[in-house]
C-alpha positions as CSV (number, residue, x, y, z in Angstrom):
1,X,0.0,0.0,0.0
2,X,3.0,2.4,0.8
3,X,4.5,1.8,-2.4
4,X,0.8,2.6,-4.6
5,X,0.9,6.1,-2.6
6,X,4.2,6.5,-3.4
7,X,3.8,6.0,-7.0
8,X,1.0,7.9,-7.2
9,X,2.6,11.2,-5.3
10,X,5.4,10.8,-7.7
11,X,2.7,10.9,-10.9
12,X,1.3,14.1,-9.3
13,X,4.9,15.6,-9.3
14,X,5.3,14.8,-12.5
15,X,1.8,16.6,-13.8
16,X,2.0,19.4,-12.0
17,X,3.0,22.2,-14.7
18,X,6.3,24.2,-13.6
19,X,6.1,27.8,-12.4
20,X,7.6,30.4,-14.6
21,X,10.8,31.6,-13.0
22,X,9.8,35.3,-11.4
23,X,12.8,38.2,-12.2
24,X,14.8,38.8,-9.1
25,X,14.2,42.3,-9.2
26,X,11.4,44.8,-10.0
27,X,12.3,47.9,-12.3
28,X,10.5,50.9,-10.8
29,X,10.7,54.3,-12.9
30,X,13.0,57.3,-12.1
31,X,12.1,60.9,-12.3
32,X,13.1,62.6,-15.1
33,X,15.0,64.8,-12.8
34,X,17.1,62.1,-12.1
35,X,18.5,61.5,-15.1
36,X,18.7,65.4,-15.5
37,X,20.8,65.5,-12.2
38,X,23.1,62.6,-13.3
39,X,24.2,64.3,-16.3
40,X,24.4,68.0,-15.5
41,X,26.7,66.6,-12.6
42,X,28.8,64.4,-14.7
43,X,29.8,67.7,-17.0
44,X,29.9,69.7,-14.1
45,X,32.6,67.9,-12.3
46,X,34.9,66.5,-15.0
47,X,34.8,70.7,-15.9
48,X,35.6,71.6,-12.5
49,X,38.0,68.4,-12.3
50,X,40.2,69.4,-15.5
51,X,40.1,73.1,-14.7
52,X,41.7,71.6,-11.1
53,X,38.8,73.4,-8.8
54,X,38.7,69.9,-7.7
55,X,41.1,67.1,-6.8
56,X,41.3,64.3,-9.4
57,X,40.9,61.6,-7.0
58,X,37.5,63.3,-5.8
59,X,36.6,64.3,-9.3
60,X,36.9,60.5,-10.4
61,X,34.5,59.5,-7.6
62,X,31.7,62.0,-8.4
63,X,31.8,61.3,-12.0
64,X,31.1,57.4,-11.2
65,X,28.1,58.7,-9.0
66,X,26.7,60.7,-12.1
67,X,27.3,57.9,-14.6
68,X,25.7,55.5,-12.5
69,X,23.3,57.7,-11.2
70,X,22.5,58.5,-15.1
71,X,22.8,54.7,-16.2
72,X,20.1,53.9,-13.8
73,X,17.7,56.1,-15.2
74,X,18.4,55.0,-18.3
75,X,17.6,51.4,-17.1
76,X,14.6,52.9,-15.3
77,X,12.6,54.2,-18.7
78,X,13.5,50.6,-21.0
79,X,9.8,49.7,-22.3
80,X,8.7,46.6,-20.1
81,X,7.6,43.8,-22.4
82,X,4.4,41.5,-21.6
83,X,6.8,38.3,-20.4
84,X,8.8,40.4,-17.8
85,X,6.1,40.5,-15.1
């Protein structure tokens, strides 16, 4: 008897339909503002970096900020497609 419940909890394993894998993350939109922000501070420091208002080693580290600030936004308006839910 143990082995005809066995048998038949290993057919309902097999017939039960897989779940689609969910993405590990959700994309939420940025503010346009954001994106604005990222660049205008991007120029604004390698400007004040080359003209030597501001160290090069602080320079460097604000421009990452901006670019990633700016590549997130970018991220944040790609058009989400029906099978991304």
């Amino acid at each position: 008897m143990k082995k005809a419940k066995a048998r038949t909890k290993a057919a309902a394993a097999r017939k039960t339909p897989k779940a689609v894998p969910q993405s590990a993350f959700h994309i939420e939109p940025l503010p346009a503002t954001f994106s604005l922000i990222g660049l205008l501070g991007f120029i604004i420091t390698t400007v004040f970096t080359v003209s030597g208002r501001v160290p090069l080693s602080w320079g460097v580290a604000f421009d990452i900020v901006f670019v990633l600030m700016f590549i997130a936004s970018m991220i944040s308006i790609t058009p989400k497609f029906a099978g991304w839910d």
